[in-house]
N, C-alpha and C positions, 0 to 999 in steps of 0.2 A: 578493900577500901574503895575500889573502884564501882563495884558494884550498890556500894551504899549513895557517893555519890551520885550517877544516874540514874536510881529511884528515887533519890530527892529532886532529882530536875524533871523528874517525869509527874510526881505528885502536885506541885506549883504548875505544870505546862496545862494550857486548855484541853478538853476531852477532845478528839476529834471523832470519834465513833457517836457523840451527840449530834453532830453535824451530818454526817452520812454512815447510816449502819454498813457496818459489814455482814455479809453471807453467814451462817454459824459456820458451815462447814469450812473456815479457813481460817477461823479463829480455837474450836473446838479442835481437841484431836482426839474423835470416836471412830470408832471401827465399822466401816461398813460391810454389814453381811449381803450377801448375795439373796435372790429369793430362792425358795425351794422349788427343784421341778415337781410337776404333779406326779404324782403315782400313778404307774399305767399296770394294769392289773392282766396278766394273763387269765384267761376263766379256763375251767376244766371241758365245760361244756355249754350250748346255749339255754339249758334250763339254768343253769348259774347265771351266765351272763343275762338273759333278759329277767331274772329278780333288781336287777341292782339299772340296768338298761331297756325297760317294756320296749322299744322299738328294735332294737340291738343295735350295731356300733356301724356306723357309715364314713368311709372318706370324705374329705371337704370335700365342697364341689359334686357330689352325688347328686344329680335331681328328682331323679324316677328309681323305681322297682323293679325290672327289668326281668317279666315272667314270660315264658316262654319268646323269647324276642321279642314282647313287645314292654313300650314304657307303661307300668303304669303307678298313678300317684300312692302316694304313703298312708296306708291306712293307721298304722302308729307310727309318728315320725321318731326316726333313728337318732341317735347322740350321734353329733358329728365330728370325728376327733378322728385324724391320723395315722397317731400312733398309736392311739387304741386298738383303729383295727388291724394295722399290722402286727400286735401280739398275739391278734387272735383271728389271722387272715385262715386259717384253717379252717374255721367252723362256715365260710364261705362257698359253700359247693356251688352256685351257680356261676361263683366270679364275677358277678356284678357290681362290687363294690360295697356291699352291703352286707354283715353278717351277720347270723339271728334272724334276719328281719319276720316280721309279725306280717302276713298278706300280702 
């Protein structure tokens, strides 16, 4: 009985959400999903890895190529990602920071 009478005093009372909206997310109660992490793909080898990466895979922050001791620029610049190349710091034989890389 209680319940019926405070939805009757709620239906006669002024809107106050016409006045100032609220947020959805405090009136609604949906689920919020997380986002998906990306997919970090181990490769078998760099002929795999540079079909899907022409340049192959570089830690952030790499600048140079680093051939024989010296810097030098990107002839195809590398996907720059992480943890990419820590799945696939193997295929890094010079230890430059850069794996696959194309010149």
């Amino acid at each position: 009985m209680v319940a019926v009478i405070v939805a009757g005093a709620l239906v006669g009372a002024p809107s106050v959400a016409s006045a100032a909206p609220m947020p959805a997310a405090s009136v609604s109660a949906t689920r919020v999903v997380p986002a998906a992490k990306p997919v970090i793909k181990k490769f078998a080898n760099c002929t795999a890895l540079n079909k899907v990466h022409k340049g192959g895979v570089a830690k952030a922050g790499v600048k140079y190529n680093k051939v024989s001791g010296k810097n030098k620029t990107f002839k195809v610049k590398p996907t720059f990602s992480t943890a990419l190349y820590n799945a696939n710091s193997k295929m890094d034989r010079d230890k430059d920071g850069i794996a696959c890389e194309k010149g």
